[in-house]
N, CA, C and O of each residue as an XYZ file, in Angstrom:
864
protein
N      -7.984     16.036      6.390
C      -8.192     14.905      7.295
C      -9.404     14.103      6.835
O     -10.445     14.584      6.389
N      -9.141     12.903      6.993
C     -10.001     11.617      6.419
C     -11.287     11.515      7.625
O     -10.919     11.391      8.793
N     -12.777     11.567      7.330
C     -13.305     11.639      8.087
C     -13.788     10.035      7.913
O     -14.443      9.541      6.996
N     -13.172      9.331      9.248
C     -13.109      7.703      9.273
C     -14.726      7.114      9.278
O     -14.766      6.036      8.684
N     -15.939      7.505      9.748
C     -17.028      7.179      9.344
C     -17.200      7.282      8.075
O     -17.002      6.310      7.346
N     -17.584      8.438      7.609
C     -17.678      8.669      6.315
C     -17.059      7.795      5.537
O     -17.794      6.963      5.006
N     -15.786      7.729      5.285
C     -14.810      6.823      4.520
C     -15.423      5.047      4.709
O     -15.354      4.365      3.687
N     -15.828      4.569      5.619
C     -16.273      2.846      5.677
C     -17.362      3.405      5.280
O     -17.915      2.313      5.150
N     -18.449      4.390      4.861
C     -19.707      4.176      4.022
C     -19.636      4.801      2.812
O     -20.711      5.290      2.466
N     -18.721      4.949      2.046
C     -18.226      5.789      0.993
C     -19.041      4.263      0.284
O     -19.354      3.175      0.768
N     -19.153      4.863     -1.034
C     -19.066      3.596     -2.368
C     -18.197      3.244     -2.811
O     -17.450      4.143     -3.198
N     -17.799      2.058     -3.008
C     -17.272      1.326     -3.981
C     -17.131      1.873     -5.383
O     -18.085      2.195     -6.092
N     -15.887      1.946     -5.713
C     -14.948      2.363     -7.067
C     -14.201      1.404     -8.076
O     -13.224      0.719     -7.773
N     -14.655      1.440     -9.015
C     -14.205      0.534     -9.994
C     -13.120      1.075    -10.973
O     -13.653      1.030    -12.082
N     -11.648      1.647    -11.119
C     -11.626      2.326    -11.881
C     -10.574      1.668    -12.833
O      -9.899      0.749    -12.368
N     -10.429      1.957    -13.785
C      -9.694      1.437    -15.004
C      -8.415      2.125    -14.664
O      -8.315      3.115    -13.940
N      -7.226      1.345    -15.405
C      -5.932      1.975    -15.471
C      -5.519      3.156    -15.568
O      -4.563      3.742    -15.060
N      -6.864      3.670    -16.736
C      -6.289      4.914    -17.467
C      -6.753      5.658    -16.624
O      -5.999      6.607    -16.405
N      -8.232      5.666    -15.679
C      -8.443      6.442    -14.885
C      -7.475      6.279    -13.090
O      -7.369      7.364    -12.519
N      -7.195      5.722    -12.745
C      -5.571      5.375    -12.146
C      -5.010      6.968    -12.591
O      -5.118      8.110    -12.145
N      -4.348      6.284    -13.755
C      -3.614      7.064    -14.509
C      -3.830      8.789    -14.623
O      -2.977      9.646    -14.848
N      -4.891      8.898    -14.448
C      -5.700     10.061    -14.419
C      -4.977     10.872    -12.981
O      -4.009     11.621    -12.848
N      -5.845     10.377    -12.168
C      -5.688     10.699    -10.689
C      -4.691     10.577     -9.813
O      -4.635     10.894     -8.625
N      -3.667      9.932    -10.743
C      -2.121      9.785     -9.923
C      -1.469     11.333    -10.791
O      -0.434     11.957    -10.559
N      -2.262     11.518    -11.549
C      -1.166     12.946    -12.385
C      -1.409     14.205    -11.852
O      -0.538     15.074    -11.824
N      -2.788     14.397    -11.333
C      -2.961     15.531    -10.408
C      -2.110     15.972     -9.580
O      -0.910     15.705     -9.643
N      -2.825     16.942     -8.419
C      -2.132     16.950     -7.224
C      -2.559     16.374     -5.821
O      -3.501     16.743     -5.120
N      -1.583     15.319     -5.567
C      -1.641     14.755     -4.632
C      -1.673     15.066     -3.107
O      -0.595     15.579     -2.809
N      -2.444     14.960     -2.088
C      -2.011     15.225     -1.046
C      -0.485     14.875     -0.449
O       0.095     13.834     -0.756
N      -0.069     15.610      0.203
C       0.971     15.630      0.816
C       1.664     13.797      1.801
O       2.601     13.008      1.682
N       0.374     13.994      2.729
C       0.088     12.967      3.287
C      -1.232     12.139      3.500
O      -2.321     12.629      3.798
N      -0.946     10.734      3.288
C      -2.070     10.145      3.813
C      -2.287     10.053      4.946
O      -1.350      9.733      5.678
N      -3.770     10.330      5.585
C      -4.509     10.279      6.763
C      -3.916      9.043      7.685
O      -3.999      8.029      6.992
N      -3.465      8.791      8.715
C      -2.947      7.866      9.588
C      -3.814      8.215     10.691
O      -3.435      8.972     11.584
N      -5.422      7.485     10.651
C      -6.136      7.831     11.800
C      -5.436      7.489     13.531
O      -6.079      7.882     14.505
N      -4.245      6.822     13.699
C      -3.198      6.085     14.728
C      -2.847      7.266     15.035
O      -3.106      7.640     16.179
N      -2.035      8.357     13.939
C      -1.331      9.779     14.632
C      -2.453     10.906     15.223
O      -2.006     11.965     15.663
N      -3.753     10.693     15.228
C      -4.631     11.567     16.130
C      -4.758     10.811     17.486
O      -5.011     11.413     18.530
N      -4.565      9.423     17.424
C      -4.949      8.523     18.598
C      -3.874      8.824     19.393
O      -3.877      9.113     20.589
N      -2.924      8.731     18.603
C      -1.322      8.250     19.409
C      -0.453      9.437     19.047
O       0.708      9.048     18.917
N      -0.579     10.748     18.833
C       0.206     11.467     18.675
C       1.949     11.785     19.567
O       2.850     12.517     19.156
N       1.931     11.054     20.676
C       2.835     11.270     21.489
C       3.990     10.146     20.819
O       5.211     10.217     20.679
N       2.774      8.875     20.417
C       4.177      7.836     20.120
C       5.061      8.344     18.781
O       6.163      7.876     18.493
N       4.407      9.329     18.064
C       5.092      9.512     16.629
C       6.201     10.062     16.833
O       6.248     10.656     17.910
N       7.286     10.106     16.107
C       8.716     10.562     15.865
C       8.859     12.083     14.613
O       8.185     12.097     13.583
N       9.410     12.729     14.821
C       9.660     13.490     13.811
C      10.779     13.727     12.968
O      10.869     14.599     12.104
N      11.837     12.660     13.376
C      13.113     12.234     12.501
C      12.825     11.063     11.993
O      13.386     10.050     12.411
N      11.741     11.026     10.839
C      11.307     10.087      9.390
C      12.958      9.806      9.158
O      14.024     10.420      9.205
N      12.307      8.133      8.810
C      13.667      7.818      7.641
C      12.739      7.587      6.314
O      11.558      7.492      6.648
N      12.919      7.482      5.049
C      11.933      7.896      3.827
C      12.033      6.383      3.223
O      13.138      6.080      2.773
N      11.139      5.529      3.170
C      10.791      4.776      2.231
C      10.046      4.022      1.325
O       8.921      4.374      1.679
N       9.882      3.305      0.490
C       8.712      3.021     -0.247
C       8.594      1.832     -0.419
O       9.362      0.921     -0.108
N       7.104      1.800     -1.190
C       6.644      0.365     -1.595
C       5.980      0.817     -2.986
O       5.722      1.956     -3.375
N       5.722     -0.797     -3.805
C       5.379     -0.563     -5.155
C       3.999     -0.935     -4.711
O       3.758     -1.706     -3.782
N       3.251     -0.418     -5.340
C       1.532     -1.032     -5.288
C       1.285     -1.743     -6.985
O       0.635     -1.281     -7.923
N       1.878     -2.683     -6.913
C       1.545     -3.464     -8.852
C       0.529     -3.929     -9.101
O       0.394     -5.044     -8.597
N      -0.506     -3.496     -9.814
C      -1.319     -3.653    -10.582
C      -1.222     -4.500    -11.751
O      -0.386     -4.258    -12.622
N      -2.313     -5.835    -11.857
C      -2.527     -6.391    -12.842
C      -3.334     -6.797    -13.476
O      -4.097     -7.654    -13.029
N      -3.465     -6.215    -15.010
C      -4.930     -6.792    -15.909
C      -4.818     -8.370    -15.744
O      -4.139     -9.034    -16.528
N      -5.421     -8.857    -14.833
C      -5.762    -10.522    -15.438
C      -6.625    -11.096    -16.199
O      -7.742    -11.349    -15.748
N      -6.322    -11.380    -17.350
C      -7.107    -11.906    -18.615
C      -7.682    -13.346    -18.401
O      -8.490    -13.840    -19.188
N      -7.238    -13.955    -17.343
C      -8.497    -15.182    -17.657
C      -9.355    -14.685    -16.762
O     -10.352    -15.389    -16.920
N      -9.668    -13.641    -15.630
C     -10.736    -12.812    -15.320
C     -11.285    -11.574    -15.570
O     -12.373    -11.091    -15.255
N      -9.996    -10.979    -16.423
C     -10.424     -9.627    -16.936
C     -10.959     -8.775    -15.507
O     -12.056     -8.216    -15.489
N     -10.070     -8.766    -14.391
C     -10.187     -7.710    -13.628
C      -8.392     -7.370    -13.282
O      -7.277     -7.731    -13.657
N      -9.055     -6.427    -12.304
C      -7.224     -5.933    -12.173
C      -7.256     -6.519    -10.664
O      -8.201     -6.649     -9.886
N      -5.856     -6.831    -10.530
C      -5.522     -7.794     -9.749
C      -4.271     -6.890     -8.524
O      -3.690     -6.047     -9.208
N      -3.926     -6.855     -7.550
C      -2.781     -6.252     -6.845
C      -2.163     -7.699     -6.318
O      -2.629     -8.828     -6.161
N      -0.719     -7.002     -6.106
C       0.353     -8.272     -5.860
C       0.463     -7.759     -4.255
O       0.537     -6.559     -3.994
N       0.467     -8.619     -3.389
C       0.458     -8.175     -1.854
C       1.692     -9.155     -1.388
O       2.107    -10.035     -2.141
N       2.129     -8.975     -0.352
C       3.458    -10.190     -0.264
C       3.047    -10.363      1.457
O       2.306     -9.665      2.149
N       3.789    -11.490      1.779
C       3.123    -12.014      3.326
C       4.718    -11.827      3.496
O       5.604    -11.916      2.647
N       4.793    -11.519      4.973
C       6.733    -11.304      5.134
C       6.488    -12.675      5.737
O       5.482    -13.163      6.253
N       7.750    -13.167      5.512
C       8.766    -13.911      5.756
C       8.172    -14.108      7.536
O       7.840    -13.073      8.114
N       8.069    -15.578      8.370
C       7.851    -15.696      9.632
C       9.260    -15.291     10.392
O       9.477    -14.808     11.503
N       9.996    -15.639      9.469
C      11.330    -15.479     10.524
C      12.073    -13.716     10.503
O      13.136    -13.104     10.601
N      10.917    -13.583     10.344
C      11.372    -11.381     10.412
C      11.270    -11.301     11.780
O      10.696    -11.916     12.679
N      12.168    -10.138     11.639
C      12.599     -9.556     13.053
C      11.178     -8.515     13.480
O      10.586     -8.619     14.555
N      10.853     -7.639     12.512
C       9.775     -7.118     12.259
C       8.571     -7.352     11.691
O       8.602     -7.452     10.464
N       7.614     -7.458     12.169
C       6.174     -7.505     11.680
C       6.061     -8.522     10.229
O       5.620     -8.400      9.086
N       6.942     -9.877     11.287
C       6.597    -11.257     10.570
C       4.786    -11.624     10.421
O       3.820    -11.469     11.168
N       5.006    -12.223      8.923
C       3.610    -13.330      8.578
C       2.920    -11.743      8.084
O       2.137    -11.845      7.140
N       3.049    -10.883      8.409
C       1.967     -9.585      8.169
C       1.875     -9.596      6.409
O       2.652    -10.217      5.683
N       0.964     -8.923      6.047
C       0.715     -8.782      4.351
C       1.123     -7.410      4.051
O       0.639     -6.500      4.723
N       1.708     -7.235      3.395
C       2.579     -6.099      2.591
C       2.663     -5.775      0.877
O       2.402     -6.493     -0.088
N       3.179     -4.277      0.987
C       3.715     -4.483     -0.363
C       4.973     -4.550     -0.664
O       5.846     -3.962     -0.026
N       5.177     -5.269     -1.657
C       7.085     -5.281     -2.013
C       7.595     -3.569     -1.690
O       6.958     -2.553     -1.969
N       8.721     -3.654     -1.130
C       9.035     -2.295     -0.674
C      10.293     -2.261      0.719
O      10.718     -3.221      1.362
N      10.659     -0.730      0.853
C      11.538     -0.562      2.278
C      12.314      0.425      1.582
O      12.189      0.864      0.439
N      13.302      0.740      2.667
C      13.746      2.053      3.408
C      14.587      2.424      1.721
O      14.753      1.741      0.710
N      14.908      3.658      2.054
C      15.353      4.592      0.953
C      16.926      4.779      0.921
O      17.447      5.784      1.404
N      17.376      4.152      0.556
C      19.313      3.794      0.834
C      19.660      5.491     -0.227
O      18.963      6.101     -1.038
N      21.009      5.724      0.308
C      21.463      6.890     -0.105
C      21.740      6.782     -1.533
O      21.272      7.716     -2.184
N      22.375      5.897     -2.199
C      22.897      5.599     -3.700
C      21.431      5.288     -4.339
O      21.584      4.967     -5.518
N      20.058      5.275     -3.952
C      18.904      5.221     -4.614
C      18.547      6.518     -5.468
O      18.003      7.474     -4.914
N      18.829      6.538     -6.690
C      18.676      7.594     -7.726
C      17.416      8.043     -7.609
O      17.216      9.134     -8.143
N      16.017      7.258     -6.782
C      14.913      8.371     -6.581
C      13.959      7.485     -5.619
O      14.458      6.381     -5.401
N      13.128      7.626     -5.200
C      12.131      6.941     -4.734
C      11.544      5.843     -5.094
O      11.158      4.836     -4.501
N      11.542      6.345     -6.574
C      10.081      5.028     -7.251
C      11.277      4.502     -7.404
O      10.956      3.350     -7.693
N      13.400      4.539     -7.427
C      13.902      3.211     -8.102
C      14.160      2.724     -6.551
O      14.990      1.831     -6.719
N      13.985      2.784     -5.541
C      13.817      2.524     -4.370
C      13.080      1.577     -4.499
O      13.554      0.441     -4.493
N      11.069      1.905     -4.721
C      10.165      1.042     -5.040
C      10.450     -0.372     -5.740
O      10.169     -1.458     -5.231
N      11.030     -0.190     -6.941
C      11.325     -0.863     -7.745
C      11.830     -1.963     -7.679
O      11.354     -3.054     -7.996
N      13.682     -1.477     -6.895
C      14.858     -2.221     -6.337
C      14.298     -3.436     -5.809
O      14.450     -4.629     -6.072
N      13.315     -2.512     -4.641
C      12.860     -3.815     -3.307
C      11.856     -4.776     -4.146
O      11.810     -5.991     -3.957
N      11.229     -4.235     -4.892
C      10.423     -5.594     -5.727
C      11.361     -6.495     -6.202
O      11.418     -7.690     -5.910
N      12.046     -5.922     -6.896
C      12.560     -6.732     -7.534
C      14.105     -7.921     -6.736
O      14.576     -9.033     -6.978
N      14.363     -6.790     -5.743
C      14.713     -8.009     -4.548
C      13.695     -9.171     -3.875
O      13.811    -10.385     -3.706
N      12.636     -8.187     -3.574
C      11.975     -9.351     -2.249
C      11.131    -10.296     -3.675
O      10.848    -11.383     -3.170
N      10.808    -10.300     -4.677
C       9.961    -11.450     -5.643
C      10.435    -11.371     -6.629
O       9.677    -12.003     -7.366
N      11.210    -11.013     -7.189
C      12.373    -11.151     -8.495
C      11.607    -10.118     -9.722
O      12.114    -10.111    -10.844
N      10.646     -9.450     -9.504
C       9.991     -9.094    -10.750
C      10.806     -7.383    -11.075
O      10.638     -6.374    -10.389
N      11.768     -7.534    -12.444
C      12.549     -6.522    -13.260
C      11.500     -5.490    -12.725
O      10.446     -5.850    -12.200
N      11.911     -4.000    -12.921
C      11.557     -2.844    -13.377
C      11.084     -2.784    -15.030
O      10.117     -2.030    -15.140
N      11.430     -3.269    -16.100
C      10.962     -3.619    -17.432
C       9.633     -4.294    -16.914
O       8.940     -4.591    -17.888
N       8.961     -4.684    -15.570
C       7.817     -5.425    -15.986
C       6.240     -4.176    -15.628
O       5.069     -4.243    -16.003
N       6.881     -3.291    -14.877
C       5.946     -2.243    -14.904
C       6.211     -0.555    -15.544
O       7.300      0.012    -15.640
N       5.182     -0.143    -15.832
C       4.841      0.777    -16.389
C       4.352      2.309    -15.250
O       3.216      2.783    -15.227
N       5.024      2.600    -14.778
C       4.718      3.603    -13.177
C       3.729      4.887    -13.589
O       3.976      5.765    -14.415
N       2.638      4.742    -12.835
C       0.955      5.071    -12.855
C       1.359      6.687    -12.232
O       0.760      7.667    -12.674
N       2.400      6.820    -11.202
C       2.514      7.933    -10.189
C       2.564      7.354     -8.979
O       2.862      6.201     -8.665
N       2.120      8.624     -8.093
C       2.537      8.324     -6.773
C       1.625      8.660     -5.804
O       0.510      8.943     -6.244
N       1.757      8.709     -4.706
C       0.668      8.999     -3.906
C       1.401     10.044     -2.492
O       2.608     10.271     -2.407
N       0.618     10.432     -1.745
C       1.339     11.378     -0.409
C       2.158      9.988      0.108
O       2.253      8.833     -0.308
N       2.642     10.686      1.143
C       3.714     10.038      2.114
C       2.614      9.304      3.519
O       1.873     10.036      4.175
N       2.725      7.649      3.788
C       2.056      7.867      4.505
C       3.426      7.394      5.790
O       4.228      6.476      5.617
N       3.373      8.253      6.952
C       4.064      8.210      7.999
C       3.428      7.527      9.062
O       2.257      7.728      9.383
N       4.520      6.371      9.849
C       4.292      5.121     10.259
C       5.297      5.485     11.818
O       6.217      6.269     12.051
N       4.587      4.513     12.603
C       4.721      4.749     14.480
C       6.061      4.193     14.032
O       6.741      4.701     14.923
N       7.208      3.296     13.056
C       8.032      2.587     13.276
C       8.956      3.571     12.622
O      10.052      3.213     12.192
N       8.467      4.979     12.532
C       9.935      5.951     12.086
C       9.725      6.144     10.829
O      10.275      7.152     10.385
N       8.858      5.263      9.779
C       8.776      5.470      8.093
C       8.101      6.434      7.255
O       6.941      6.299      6.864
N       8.828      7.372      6.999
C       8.004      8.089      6.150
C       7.823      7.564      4.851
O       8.596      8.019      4.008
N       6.717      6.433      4.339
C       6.518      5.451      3.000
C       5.998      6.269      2.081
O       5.127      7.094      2.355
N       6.623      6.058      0.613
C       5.926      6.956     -0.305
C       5.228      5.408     -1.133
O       5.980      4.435     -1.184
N       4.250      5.327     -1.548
C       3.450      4.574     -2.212
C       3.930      4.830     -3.643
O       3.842      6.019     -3.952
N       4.484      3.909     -4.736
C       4.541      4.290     -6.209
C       3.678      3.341     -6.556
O       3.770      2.224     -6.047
N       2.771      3.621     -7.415
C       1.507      2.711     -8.350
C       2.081      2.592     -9.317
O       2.771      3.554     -9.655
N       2.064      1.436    -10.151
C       2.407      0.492    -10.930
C       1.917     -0.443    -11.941
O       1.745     -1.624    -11.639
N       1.677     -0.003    -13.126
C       0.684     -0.743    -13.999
C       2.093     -2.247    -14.342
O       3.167     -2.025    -14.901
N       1.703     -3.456    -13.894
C       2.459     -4.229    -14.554
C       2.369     -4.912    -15.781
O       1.455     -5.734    -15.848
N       3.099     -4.774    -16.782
C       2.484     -4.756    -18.320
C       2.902     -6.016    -18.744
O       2.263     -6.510    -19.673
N       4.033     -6.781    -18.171
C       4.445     -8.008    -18.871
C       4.280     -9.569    -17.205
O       4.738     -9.273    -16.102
N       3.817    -10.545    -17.363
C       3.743    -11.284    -16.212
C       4.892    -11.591    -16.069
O       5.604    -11.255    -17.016
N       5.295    -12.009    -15.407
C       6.864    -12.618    -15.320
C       7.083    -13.665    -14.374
O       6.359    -13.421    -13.409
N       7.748    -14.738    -14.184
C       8.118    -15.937    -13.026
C       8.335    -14.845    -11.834
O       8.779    -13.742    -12.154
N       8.023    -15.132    -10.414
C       8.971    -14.568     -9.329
C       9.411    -15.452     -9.099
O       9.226    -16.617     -9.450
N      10.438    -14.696     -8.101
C      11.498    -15.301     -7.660
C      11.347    -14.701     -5.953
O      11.453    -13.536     -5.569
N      11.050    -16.026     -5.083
C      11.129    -14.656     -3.970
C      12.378    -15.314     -2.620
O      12.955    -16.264     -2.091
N      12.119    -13.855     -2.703
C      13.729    -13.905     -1.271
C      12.872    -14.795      0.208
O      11.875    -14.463      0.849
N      13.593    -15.746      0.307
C      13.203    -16.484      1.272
C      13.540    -15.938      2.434
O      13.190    -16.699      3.335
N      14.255    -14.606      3.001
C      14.587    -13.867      3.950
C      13.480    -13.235      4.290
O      13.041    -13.015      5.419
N      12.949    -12.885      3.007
C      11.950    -11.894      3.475
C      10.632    -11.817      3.148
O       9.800    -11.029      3.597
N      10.440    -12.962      2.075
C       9.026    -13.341      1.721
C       8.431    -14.748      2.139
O       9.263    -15.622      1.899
N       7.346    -15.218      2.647
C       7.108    -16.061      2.857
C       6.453    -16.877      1.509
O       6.743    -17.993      1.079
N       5.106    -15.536      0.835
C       4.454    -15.851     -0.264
C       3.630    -14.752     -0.519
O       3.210    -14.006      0.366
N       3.390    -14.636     -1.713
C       2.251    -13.583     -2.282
C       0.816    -14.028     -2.778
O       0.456    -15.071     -3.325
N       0.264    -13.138     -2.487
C      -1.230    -12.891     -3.271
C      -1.853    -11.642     -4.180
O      -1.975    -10.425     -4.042
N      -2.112    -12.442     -4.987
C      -3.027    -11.711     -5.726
C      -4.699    -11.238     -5.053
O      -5.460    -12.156     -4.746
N      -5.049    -10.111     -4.911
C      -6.632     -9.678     -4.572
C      -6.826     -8.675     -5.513
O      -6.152     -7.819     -6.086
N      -7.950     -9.061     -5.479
C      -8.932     -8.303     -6.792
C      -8.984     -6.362     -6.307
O      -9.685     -5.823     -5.451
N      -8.021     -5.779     -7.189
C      -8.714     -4.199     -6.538
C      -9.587     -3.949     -6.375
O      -9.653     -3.143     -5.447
N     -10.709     -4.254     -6.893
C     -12.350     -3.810     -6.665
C     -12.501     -4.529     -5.767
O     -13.719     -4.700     -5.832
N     -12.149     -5.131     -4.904
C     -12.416     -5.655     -3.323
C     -11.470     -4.409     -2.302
O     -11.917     -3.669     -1.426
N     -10.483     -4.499     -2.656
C      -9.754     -3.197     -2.034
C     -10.018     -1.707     -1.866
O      -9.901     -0.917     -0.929
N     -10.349     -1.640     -2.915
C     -11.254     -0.445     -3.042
C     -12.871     -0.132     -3.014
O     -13.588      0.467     -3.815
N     -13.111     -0.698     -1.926
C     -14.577     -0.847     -1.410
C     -14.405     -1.005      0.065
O     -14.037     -1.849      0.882
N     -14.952      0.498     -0.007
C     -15.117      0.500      1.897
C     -15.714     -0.220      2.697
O     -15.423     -0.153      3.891
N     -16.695     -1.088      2.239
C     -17.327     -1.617      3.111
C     -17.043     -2.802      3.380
O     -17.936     -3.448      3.927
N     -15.665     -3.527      3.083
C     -14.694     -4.400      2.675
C     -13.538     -3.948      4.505
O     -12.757     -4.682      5.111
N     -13.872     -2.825      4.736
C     -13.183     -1.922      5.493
C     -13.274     -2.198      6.857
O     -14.451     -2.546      6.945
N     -12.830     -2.268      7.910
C     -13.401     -1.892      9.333
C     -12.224     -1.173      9.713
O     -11.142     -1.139      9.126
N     -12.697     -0.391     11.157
C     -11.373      0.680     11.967
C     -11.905     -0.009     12.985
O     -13.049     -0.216     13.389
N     -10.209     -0.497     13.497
C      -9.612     -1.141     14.814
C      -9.329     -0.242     15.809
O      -8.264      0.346     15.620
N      -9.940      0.073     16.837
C      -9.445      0.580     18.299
C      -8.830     -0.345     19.134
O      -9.668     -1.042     19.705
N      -7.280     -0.706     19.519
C      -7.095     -1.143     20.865
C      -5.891     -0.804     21.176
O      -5.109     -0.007     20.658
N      -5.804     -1.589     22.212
C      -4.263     -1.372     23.216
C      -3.382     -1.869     22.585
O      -3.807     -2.560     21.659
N      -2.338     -1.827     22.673
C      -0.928     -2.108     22.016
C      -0.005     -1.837     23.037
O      -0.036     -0.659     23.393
N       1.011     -2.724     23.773
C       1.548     -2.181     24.263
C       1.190     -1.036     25.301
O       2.001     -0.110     25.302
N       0.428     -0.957     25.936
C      -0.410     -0.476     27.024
C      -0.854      0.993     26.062
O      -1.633      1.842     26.493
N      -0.299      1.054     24.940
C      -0.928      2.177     24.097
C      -2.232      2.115     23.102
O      -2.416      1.145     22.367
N      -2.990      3.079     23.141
C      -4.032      3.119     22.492
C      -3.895      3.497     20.906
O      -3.616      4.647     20.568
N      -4.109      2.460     19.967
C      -3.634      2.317     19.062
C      -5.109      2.600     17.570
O      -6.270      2.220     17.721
N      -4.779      3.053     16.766
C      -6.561      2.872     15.654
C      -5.926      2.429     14.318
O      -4.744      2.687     14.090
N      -6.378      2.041     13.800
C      -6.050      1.518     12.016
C      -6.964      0.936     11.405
O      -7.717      0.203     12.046
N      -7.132      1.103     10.056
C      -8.196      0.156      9.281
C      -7.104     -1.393      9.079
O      -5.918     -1.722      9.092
N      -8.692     -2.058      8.870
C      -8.227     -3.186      8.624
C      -8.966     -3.947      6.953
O      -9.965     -3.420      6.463
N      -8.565     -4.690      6.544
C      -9.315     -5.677      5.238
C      -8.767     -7.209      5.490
O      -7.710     -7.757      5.798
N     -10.471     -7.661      5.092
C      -9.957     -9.090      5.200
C     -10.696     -9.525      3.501
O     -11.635     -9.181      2.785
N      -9.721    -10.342      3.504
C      -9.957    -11.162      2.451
C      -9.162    -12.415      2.002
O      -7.978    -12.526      1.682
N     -10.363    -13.505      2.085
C     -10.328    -15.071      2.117
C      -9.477    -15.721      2.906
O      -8.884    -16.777      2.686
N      -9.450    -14.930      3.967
C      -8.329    -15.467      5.160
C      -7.353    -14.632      5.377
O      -6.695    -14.790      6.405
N      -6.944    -13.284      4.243
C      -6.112    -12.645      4.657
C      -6.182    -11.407      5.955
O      -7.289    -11.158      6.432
N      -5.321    -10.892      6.319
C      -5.950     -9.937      7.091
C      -5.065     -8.594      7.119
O      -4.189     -8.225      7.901
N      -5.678     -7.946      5.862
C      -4.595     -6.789      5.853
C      -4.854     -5.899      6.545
O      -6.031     -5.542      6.570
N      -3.595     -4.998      7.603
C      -4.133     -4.387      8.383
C      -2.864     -3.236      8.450
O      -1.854     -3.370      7.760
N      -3.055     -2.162      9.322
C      -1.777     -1.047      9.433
C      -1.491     -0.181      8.444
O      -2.285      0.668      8.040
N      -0.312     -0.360      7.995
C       0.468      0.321      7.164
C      -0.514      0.166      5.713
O      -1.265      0.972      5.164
N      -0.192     -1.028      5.432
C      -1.027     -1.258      4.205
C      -2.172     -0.880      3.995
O      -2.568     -0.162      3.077
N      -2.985     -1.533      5.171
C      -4.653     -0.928      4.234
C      -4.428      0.736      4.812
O      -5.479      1.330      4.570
N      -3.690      1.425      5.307
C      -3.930      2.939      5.611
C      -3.653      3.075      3.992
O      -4.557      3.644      3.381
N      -2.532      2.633      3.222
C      -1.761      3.213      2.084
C      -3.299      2.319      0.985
O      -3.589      2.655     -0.163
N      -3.768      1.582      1.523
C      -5.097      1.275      0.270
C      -5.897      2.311      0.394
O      -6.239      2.832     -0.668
N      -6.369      2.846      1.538
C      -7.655      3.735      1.712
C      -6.641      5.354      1.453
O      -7.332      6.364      1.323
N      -5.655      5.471      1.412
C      -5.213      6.519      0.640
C      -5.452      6.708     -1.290
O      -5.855      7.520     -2.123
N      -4.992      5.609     -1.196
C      -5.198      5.270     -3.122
C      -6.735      5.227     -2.952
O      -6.858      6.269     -3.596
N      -7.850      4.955     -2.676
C      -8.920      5.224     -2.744
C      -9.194      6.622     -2.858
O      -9.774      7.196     -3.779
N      -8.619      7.187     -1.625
C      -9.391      8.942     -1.795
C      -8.595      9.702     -2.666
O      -9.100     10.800     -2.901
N      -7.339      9.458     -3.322
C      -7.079      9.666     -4.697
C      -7.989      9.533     -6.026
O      -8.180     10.341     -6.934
N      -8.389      8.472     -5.857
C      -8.788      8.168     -7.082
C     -10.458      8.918     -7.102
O     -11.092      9.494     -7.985
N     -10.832      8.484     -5.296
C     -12.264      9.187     -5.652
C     -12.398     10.799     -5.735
O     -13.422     11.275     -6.225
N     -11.251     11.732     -5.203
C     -11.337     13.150     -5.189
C     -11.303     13.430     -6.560
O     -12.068     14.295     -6.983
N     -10.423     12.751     -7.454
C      -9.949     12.987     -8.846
C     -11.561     12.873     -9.797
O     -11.893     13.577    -10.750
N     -12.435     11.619     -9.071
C     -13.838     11.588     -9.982
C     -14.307     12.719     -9.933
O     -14.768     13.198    -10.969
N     -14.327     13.559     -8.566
C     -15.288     14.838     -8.257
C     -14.686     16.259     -8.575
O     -15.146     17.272     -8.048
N     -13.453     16.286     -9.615
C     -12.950     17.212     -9.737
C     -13.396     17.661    -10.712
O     -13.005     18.753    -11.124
């Protein structure tokens, strides 16, 4: 269990691909910390449906930092419209594995092939109040490519700098009501965005990956 103080005064991590690469090959926790399922344990479900998202990583050379692809859904979603995400969703039966799950939905919701990344590993499962058991696949993307995005389900993407993501103090944890329920999650903002929930839980997971792997 993620001790949520601790974690918003942790340091800031800078790490290179190869060290990525490093810390996705270990052994992974099972699950990521969902500080919401200690708050809200009653609302959780225990018939998970299993699905994923890609986390793509990119060297950008006219800044020479690494860059993540985040996607804004689509306003006209039925579900958790305008929110910031990663390309990703549910785990269909004819899906030959998880990460081509990951993959599929990228390459549905913003057009970008499976030929354009290079897969880093994976991370625990993080399990979500909406039934999802999400597996996170990390993603070195090696070639840029045009998107193409599904106007169903994407509104638009951004690029943010990982070394902003991966800096806790970039971080805050949200307490409130929801639905007359008492609800907790981290949140990240950046330049107007406001990533919050699912996502930044599955960022501050890839963080304590990468930082357990330094101290091993």
């Amino acid at each position: 269990m993620v001790d949520v103080s601790r974690f918003l005064n942790s340091p800031a991590i800078t790490p290179t691909i190869d060290e990525i690469r490093a810390a996705l090959n270990g052994e992974a926790p099972t699950k990521i910390y969902n500080p919401d399922q200690k708050i809200a344990p009653h609302a959780y479900r225990h018939d998970y449906r299993a699905a994923a998202v890609l986390i793509p990583i990119y060297h950008c050379p006219i800044d020479n930092q690494l860059q993540v692809l985040l996607t804004q859904r689509s306003l006209n979603m039925r579900n958790h419209p305008g929110q910031i995400a990663f390309p990703g969703g549910k785990h269909d039966a004819e899906d030959a594995s998880i990460q081509y799950t990951a993959l599929r939905e990228t390459l549905e919701e913003v057009g970008l092939a499976p030929d354009c990344f290079e897969l880093l590993g994976d991370l625990g499962e993080y399990c979500s109040i909406s039934g999802f058991c999400i597996k996170p696949v990390v993603a070195e993307m090696t070639r840029m490519s045009e998107l193409s995005l599904s106007e169903e389900e994407v509104e638009q993407v951004h690029w943010v700098p990982l070394n902003h993501l991966l800096d806790p103090s970039n971080f805050s944890y949200v307490e409130r009501e929801i639905g007359n329920l008492k609800r907790g999650y981290f949140e990240i903002s950046y330049h107007g965005l406001r990533i919050w929930g699912v996502t930044a839980g599955i960022i501050s997971g890839l963080y304590q990956a990468i930082e357990n792997h330094s101290h091993d």
